[in-house]
N, C-alpha and C positions, 0 to 999 in steps of 0.2 A: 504494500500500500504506500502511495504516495501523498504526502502532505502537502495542502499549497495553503500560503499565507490568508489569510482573510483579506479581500481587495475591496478600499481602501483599511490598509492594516492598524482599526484603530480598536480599540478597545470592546465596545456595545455598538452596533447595528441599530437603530430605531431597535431600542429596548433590546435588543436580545445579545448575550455573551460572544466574543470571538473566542476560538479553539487556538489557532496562532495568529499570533501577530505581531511578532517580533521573538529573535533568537532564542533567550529563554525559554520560552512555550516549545521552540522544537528540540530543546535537548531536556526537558522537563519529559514530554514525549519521548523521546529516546530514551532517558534512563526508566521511562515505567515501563518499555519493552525491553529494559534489560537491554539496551542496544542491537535486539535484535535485526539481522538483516531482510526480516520480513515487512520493516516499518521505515522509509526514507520520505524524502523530500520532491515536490517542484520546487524547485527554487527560482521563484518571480522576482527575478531583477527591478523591474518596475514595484513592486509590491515594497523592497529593501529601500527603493530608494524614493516612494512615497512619504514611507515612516520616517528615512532619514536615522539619525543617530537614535532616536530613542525605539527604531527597530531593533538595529545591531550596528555594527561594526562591518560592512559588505565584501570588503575586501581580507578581512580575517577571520569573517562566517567561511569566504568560499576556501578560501584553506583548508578551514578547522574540518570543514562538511567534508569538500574532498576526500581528506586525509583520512579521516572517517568509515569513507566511501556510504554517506549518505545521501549524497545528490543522485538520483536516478533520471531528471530531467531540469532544464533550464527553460524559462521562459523570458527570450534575450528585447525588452524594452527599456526607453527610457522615458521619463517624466521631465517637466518646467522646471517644479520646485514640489518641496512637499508639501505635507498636510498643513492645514486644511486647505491650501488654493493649488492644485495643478492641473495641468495635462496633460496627456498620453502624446507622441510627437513621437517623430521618428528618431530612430539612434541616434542622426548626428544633429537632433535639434533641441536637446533635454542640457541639464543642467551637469550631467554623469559625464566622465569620460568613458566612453562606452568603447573602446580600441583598450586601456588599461585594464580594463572589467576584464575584455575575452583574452589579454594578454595573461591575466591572473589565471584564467582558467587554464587554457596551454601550459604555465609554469608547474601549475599542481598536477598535471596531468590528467585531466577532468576527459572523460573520453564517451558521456554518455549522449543522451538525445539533449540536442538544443534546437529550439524552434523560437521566430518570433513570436508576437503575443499582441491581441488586437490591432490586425492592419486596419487600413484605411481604404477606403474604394468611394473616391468622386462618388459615382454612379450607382453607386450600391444598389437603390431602388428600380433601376432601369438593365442592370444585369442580373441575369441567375445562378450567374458562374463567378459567383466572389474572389475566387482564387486567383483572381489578378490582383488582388488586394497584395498578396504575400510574395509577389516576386521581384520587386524593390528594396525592401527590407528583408529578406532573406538572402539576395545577391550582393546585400550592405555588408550584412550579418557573415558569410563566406571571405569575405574581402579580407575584413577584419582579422577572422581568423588565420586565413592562408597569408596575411604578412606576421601575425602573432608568433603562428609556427615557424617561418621562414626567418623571424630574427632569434629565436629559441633554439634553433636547429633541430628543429621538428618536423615531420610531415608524416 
């Protein structure tokens, strides 16, 4: 089972409790499974860097998680600013440096599924076939990491 952060990751939802919403919460989860490898993580990028520091720490979650071998998937956005005023925008238009993010991942050796995480489609309403949404940001998203790997001496 995979964990994804409560989006936006704040506390109560119109009245009702978040499950996670910042790092705590998933290694609180981790340790009641005993850190079983039947219990990991999505790790929403956007999600880390909505909450900002009183998520976690982003760049020492994706380590720690790593290292772990808790991330079982990534979901690679970026945001404006955090809570409470942002918006979703694309990698190179948020507040993150989103080239050091996927470089962090390559260093730790992060080798699982990463996909972006709500595209964008003008047209939305007037096409069927959304998946044009995903092929700007997903060819951002490869970039990043094929020069990540290519200064790590990786591939």
């Amino acid at each position: 089972m995979a964990l994804h952060p409560n989006d936006p990751p704040v506390e109560y939802l119109a009245g009702v409790g978040s499950l996670i919403y910042r790092t705590e919460d998933y290694n609180r989860a981790f340790a009641l499974a005993n850190e079983s490898p039947a219990l990991a993580m999505k790790m929403c990028i956007g999600c880390w860097l909505e909450g900002g520091s009183a998520f976690g720490d982003l760049m020492a979650d994706i380590e720690d998680f790593c290292k772990r071998d808790k991330i079982v998937v990534v979901h690679f956005r970026n945001v404006t600013s955090t809570i409470p005023y942002f918006e979703e925008v694309l990698a190179e238009d948020g507040y993150a440096d989103m080239y050091a993010i996927m470089k962090k991942f390559v260093e730790c050796g992060y080798d699982g599924l990463m996909s972006v995480d709500h595209v964008f489609s003008p047209h939305e309403k007037d096409n069927p076939n959304r998946t044009v949404g995903y092929c700007y940001p997903t060819g951002y998203a490869k970039g990043l990491l094929h020069t990540a790997e290519a200064e790590a001496g990786k591939h």
